[in-house]
KEKE-3310 file (N, C-alpha, C; in steps of 0.2 Angstrom, whole numbers, plus 5000, padded with zeros to 4 digits):
npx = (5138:5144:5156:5148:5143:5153:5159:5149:5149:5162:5158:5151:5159:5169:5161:5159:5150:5137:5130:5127:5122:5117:5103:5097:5089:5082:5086:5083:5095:5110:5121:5116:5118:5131:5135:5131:5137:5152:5151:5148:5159:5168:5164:5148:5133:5126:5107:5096:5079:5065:5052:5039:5042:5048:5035:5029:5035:5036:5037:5051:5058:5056:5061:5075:5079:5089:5100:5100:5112:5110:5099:5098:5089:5083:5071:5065:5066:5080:5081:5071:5059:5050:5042:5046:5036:5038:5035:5026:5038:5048:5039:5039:5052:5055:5048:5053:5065:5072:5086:5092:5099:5093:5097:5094:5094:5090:5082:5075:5077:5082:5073:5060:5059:5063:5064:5063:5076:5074:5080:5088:5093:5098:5098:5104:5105:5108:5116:5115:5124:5126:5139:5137:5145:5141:5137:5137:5126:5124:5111:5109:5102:5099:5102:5115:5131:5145:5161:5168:5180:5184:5175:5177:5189:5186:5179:5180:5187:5180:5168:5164:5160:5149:5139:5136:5132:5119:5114:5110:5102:5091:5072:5065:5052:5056:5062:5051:5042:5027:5026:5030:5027:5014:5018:5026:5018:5009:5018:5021:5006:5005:5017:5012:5002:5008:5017:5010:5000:5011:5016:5004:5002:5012:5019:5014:5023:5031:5030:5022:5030:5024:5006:4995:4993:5002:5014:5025:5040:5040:5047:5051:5051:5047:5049:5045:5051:5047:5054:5065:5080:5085:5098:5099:5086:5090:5103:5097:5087:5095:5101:5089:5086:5098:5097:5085:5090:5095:5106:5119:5128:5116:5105:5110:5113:5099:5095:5092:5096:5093:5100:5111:5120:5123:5125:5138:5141:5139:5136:5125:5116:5111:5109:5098:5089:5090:5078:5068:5061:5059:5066:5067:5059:5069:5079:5074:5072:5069:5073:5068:5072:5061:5064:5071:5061:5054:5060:5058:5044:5031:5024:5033:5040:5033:5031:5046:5049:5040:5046)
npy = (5280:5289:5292:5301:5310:5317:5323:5333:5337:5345:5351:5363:5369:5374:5383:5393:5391:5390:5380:5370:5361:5341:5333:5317:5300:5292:5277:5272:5265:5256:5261:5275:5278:5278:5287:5300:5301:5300:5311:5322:5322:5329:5345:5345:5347:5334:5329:5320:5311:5306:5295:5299:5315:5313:5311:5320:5335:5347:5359:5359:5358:5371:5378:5377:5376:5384:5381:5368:5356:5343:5329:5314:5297:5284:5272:5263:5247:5236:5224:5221:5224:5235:5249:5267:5281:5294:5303:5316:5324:5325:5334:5344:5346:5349:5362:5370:5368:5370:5368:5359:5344:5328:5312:5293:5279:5264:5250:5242:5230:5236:5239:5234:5244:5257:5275:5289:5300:5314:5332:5338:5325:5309:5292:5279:5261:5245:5232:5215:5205:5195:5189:5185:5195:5209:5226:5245:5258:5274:5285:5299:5317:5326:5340:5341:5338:5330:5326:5308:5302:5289:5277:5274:5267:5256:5249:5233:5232:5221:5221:5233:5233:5225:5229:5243:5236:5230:5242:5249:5239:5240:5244:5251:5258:5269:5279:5289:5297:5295:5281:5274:5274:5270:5258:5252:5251:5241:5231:5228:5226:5214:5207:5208:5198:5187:5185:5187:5177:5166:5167:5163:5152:5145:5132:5129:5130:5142:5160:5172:5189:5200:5206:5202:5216:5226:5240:5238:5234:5224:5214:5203:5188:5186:5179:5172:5163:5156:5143:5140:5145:5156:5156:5142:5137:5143:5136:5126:5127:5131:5117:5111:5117:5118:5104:5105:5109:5123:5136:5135:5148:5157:5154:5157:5173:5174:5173:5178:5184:5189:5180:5178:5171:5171:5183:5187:5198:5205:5219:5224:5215:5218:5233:5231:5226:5236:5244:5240:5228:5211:5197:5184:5186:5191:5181:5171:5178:5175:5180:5180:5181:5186:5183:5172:5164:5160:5153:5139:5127:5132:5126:5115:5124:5124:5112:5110:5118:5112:5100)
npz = (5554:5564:5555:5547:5556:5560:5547:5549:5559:5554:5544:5546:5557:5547:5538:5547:5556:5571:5577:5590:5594:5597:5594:5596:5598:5611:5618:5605:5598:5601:5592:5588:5601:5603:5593:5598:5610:5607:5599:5607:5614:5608:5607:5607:5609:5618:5616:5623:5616:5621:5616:5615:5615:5602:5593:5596:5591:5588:5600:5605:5593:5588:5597:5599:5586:5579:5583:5582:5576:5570:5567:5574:5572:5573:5562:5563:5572:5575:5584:5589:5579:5580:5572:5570:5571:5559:5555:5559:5564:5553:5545:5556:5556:5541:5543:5552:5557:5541:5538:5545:5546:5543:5552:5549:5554:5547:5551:5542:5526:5509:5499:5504:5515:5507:5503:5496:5501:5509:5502:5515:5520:5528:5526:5532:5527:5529:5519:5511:5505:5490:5492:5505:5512:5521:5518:5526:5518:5512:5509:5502:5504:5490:5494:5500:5503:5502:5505:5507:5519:5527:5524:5510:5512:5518:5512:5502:5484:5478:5484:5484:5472:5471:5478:5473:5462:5466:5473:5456:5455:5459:5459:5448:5451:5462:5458:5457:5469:5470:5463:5470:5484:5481:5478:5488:5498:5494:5492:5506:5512:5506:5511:5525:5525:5524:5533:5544:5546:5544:5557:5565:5562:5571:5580:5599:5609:5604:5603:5592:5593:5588:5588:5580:5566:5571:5571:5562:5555:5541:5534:5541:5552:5567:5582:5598:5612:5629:5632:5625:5621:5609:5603:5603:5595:5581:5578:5576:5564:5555:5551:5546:5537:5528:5526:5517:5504:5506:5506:5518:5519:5515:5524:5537:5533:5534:5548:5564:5581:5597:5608:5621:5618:5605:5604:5612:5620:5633:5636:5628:5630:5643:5641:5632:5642:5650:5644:5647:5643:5642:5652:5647:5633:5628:5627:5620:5608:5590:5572:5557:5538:5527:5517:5515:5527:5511:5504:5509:5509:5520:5527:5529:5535:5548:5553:5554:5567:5577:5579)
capx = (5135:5149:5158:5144:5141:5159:5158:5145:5152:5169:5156:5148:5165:5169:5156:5158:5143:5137:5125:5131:5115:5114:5096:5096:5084:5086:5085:5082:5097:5115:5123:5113:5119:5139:5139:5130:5144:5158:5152:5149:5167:5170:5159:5143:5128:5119:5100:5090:5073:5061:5047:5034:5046:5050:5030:5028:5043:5034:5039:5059:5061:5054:5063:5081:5081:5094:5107:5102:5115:5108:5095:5101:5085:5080:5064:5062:5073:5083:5081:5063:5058:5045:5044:5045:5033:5043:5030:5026:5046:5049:5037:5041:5057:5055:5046:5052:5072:5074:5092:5093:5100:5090:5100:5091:5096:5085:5084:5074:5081:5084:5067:5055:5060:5067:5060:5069:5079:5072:5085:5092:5091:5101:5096:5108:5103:5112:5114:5116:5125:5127:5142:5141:5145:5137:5139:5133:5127:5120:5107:5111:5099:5101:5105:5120:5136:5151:5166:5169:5185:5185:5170:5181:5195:5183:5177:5186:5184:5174:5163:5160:5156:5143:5137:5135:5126:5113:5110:5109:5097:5084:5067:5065:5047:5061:5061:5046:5037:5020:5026:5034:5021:5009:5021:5028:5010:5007:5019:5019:5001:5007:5021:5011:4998:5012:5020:5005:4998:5016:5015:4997:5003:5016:5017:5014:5032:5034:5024:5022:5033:5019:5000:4993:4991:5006:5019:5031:5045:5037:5051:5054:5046:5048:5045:5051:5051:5051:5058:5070:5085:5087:5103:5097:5082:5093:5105:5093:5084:5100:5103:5083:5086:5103:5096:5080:5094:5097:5115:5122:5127:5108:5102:5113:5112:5094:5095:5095:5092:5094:5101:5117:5125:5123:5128:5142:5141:5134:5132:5121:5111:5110:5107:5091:5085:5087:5073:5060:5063:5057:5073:5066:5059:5076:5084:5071:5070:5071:5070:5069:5072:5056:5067:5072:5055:5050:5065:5054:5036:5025:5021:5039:5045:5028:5035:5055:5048:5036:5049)
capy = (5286:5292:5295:5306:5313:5319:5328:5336:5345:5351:5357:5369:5374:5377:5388:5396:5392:5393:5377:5366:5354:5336:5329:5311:5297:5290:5269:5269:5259:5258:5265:5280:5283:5278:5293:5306:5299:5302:5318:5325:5323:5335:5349:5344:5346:5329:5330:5314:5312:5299:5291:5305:5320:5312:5310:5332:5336:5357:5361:5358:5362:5380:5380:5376:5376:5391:5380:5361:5354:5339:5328:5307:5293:5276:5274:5255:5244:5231:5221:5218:5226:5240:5255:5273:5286:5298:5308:5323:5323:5326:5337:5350:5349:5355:5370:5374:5370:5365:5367:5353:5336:5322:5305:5291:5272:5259:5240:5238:5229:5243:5238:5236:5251:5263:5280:5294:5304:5321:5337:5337:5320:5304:5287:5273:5255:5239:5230:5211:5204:5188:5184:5183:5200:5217:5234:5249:5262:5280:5288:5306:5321:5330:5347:5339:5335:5327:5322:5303:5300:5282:5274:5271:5264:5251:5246:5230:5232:5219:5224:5238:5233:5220:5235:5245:5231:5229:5247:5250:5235:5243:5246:5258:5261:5270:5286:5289:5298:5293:5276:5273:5276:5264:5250:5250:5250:5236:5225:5227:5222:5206:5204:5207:5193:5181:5185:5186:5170:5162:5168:5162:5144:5143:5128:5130:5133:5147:5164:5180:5195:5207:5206:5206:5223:5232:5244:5232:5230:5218:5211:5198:5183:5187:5177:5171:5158:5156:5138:5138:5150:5160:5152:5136:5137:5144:5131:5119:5131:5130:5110:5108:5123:5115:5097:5104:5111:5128:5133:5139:5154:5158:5152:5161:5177:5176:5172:5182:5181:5191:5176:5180:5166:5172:5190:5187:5206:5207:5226:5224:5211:5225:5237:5228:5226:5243:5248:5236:5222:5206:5197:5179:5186:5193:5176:5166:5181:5175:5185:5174:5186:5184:5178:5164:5162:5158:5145:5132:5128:5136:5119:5112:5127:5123:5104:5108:5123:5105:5096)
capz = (5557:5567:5549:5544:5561:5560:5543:5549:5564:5551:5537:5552:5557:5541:5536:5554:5559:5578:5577:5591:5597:5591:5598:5595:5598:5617:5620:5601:5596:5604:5586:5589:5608:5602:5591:5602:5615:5603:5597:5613:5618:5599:5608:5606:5616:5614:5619:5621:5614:5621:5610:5614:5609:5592:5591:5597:5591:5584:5605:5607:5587:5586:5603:5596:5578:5576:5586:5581:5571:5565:5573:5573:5575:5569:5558:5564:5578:5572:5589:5589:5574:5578:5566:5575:5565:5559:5550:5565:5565:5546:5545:5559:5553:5535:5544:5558:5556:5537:5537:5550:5541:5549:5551:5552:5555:5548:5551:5535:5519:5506:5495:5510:5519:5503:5503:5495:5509:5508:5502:5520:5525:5525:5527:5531:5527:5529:5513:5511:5499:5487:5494:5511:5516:5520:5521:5526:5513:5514:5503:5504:5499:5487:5494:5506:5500:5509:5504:5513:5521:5529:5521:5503:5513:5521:5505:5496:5479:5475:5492:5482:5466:5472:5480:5464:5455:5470:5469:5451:5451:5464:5455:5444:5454:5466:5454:5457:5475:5469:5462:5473:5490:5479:5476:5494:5502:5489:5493:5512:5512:5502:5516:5532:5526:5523:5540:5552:5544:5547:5564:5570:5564:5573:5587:5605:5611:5600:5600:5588:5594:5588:5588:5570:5564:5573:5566:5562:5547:5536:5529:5544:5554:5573:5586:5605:5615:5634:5633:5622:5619:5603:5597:5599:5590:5575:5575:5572:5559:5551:5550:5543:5530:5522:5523:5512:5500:5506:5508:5524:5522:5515:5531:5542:5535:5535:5554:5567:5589:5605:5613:5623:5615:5598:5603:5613:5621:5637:5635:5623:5634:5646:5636:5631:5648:5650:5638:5648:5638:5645:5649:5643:5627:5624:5626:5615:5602:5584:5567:5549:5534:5522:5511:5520:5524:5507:5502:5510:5510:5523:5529:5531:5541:5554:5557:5558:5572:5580:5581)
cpx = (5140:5151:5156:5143:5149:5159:5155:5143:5158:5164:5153:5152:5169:5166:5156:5154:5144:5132:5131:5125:5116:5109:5098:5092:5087:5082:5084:5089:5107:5123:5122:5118:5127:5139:5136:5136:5149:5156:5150:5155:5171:5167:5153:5137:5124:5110:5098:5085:5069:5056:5042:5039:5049:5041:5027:5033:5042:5039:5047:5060:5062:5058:5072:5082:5086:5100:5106:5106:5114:5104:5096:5097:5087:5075:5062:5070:5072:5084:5076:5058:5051:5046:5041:5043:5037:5040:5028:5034:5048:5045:5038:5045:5060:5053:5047:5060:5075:5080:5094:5096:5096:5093:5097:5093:5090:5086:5080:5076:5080:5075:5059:5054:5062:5063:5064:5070:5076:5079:5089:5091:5096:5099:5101:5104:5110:5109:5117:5118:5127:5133:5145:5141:5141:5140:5134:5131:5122:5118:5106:5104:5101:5103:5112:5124:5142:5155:5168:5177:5189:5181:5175:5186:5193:5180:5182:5184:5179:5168:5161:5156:5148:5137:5133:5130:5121:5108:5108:5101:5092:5078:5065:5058:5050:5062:5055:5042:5031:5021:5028:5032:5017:5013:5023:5022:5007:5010:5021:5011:5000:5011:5017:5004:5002:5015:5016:5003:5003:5014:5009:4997:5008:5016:5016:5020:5034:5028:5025:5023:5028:5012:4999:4990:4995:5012:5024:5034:5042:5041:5055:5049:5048:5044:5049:5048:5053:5054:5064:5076:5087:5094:5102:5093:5088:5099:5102:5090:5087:5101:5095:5086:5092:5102:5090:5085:5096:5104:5116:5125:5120:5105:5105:5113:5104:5089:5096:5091:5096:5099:5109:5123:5126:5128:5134:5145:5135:5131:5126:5115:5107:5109:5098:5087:5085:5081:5068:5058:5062:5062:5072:5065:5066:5077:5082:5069:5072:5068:5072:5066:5062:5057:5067:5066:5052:5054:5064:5048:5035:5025:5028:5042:5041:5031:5040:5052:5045:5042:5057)
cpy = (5290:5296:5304:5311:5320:5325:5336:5342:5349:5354:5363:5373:5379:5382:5393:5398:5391:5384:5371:5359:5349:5332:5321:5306:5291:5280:5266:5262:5261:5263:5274:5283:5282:5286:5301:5306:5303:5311:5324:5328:5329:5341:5350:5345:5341:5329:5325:5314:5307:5299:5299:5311:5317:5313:5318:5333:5347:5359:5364:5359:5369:5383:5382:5376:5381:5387:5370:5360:5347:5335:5317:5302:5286:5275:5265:5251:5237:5222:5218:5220:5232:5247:5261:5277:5292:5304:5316:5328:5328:5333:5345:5352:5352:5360:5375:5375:5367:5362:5360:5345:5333:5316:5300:5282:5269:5252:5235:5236:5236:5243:5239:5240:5258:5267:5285:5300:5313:5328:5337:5330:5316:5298:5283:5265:5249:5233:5222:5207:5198:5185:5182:5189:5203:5222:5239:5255:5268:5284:5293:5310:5326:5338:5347:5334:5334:5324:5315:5302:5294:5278:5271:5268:5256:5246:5239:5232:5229:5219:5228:5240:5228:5226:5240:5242:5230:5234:5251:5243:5236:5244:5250:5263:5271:5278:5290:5292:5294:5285:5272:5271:5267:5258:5247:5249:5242:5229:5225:5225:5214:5203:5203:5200:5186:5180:5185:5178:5164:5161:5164:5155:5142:5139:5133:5133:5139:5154:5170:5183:5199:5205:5209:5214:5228:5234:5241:5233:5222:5215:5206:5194:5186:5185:5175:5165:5156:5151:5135:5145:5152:5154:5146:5132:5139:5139:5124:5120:5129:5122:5110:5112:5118:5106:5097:5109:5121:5131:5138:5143:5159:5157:5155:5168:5178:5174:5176:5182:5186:5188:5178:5175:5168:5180:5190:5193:5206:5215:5226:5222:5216:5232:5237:5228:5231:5246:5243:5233:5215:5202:5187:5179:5188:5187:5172:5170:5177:5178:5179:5183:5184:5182:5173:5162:5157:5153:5142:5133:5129:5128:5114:5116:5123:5116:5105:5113:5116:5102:5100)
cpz = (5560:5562:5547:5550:5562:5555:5544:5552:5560:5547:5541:5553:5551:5539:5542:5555:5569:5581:5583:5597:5591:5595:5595:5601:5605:5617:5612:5597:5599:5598:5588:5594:5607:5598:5593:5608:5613:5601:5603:5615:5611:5605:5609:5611:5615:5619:5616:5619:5615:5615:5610:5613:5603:5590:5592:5596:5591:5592:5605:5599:5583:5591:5602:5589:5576:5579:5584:5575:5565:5573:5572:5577:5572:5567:5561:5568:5575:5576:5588:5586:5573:5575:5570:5569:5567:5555:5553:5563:5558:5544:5546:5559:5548:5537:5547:5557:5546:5535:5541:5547:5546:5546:5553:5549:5551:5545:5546:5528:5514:5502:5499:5512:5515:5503:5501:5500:5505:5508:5507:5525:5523:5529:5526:5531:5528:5523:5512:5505:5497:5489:5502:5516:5517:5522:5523:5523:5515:5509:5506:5500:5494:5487:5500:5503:5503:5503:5510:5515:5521:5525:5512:5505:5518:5518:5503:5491:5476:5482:5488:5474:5468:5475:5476:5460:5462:5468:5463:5449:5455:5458:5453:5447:5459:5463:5454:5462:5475:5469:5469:5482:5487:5478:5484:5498:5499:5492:5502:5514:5511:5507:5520:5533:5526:5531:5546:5551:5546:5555:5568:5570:5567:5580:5594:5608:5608:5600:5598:5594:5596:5587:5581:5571:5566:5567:5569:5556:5546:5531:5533:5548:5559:5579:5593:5607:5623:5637:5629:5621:5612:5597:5595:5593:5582:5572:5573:5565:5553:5546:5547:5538:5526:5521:5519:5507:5500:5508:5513:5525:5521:5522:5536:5540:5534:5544:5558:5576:5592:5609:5615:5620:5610:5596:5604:5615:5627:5638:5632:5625:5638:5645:5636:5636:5651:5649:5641:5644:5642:5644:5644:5636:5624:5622:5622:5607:5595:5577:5559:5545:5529:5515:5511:5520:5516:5502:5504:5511:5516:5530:5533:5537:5550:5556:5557:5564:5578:5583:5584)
residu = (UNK:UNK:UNK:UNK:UNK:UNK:UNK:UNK:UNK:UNK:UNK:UNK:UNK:UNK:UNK:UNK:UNK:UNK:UNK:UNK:UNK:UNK:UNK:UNK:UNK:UNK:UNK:UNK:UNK:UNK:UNK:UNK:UNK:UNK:UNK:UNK:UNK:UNK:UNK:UNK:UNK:UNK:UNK:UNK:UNK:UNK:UNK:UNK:UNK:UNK:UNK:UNK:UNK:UNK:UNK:UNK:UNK:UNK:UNK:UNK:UNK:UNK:UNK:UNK:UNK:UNK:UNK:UNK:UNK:UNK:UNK:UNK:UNK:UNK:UNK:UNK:UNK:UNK:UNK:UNK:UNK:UNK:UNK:UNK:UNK:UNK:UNK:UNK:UNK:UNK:UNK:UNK:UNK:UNK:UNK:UNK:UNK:UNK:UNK:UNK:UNK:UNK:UNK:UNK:UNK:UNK:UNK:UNK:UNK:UNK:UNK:UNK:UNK:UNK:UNK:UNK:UNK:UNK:UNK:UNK:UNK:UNK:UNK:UNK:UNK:UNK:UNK:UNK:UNK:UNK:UNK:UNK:UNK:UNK:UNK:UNK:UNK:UNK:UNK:UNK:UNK:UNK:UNK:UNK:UNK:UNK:UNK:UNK:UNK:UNK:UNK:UNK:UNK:UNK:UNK:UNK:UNK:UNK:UNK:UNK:UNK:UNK:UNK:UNK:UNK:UNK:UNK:UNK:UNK:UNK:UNK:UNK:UNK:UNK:UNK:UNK:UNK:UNK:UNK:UNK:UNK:UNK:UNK:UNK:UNK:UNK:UNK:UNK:UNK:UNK:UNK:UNK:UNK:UNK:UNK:UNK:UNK:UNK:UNK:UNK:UNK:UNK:UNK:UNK:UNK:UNK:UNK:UNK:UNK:UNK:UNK:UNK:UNK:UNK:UNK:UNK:UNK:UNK:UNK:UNK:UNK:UNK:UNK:UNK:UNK:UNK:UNK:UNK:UNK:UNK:UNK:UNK:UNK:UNK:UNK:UNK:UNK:UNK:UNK:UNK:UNK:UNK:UNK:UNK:UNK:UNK:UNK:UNK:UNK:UNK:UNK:UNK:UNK:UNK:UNK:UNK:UNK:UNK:UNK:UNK:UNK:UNK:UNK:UNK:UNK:UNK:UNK:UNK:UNK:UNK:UNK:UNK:UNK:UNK:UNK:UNK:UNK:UNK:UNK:UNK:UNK:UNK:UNK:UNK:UNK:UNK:UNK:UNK:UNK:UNK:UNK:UNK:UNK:UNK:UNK:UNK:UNK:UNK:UNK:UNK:UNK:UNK:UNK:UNK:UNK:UNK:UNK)
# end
């Protein structure tokens, strides 16, 4: 984000432009507030935008649109997994500033969450890959062009072919606006019955994040606990998952907790509690990919969580 954030103040200078606002999205994720940080100290005017000015955005966009440079959210929080609508936003943007690139973070796997970025948009995902690693990749629109600097130097080779063969083997639905609405609608309805249904059996000691039917990424289990803390549960997670033949890096990168053990970053802890966050649910949060999920029966996950 930084990267692109950079680019984006030289192609302005460049072009001797005048454009010197970058609004971004406030408490939505500490990514975001590092490169309004960093590009402040460039020149930059960063302007915060809580939840309701991203949801009325027409106001502060017809207000500033001749001097926003570019506008930096997140479409869904990779913390506790709710999805911020982005549709008001998009909108007032193509009519009011359309030059405006909008950047937008999201904590959705690439298939769940793909949407194609609109001419002045860019969408970063985080891509996870067969052997362990991942990276972060950026789907640019088509009227916005950059040369990258660091990003190729951050690459190993085979980091970037793995890369290559991920996204070349996306779904061809993916070509598609139309197709592509109906298939993502399709198989989100298929996930959020798999995932509430998870949720409602889950024992006593354990309880669903989110109330069925909220705007959630549908491409994880999320759940907390105000007697056990985050990492522990997931170390045990771990030890039941590779004694029913899953293998351990499988299990861990489909694992993921709040807990301060696990983060190892008190900022970050602080951070969270910032944003009126319950500090227990922090500490018992846990997230299962739905991949993970479905590498054990249904049944088995509900008695290793029992026990």
């Amino acid at each position: 984000m930084t990267e692109l954030g950079l680019l984006l103040v030289d192609r302005e200078r460049e072009l001797g432009g005048t454009k010197t606002i970058l609004f971004y999205g406030s408490q939505q994720d500490p990514a975001v507030e590092a490169v309004a940080k960093i590009l402040s100290g460039v020149g930059l005017d960063a302007k915060p935008l809580d939840e309701s000015e991203l949801l009325t955005s027409e106001a502060w966009l017809k207000a500033e649109a001749s001097s926003a440079l570019f506008i930096a959210v997140t479409d869904s929080d990779r913390f506790n997994g709710k999805v911020q609508d982005l549709t008001a936003l998009r909108t007032n943007r193509s009519a009011l500033a359309p030059k405006t690139p909008l950047l937008v973070l999201s904590a959705a796997t690439v298939v769940a969450g793909y949407r194609k970025p609109e001419p002045q948009e860019i969408r970063i995902h985080e891509i996870f890959l067969s052997n362990g690693s991942s990276v972060a990749a950026a789907f640019i629109g088509d009227r916005l062009r950059f040369e990258p600097r660091l990003a190729p130097i951050s690459f190993s080779t085979t980091d970037l072919e793995a890369t290559m063969q991920y996204i070349e083997a996306l779904p061809s639905f993916l070509d598609s606006a139309a197709q592509e609405a109906s298939a993502l609608e399709a198989a989100s309805t298929k996930n959020r019955i798999e995932i509430e249904s998870f949720e409602s059996a889950l024992p006593p000691n354990y309880q669903a994040y989110w109330p069925k039917g909220s705007q959630r990424l549908l491409d994880r289990v999320i759940f907390t606990s105000k007697d056990h803390d985050g990492s522990w549960t997931v170390d045990r997670i771990i030890k039941i998952l590779t004694a029913n033949g899953v293998e351990e890096a499988q299990a861990k990168r489909g694992l993921f907790t709040l807990s301060g053990c696990a983060m190892g970053d008190e900022r970050r802890q602080e951070w969270l509690r910032a944003r009126d966050e319950d500090e227990l649910k922090i500490r018992g949060l846990v997230q299962i990919s739905l991949e993970l999920i479905r590498s054990m029966p249904q049944a088995r996950w509900q008695e290793a969580l029992k026990t």
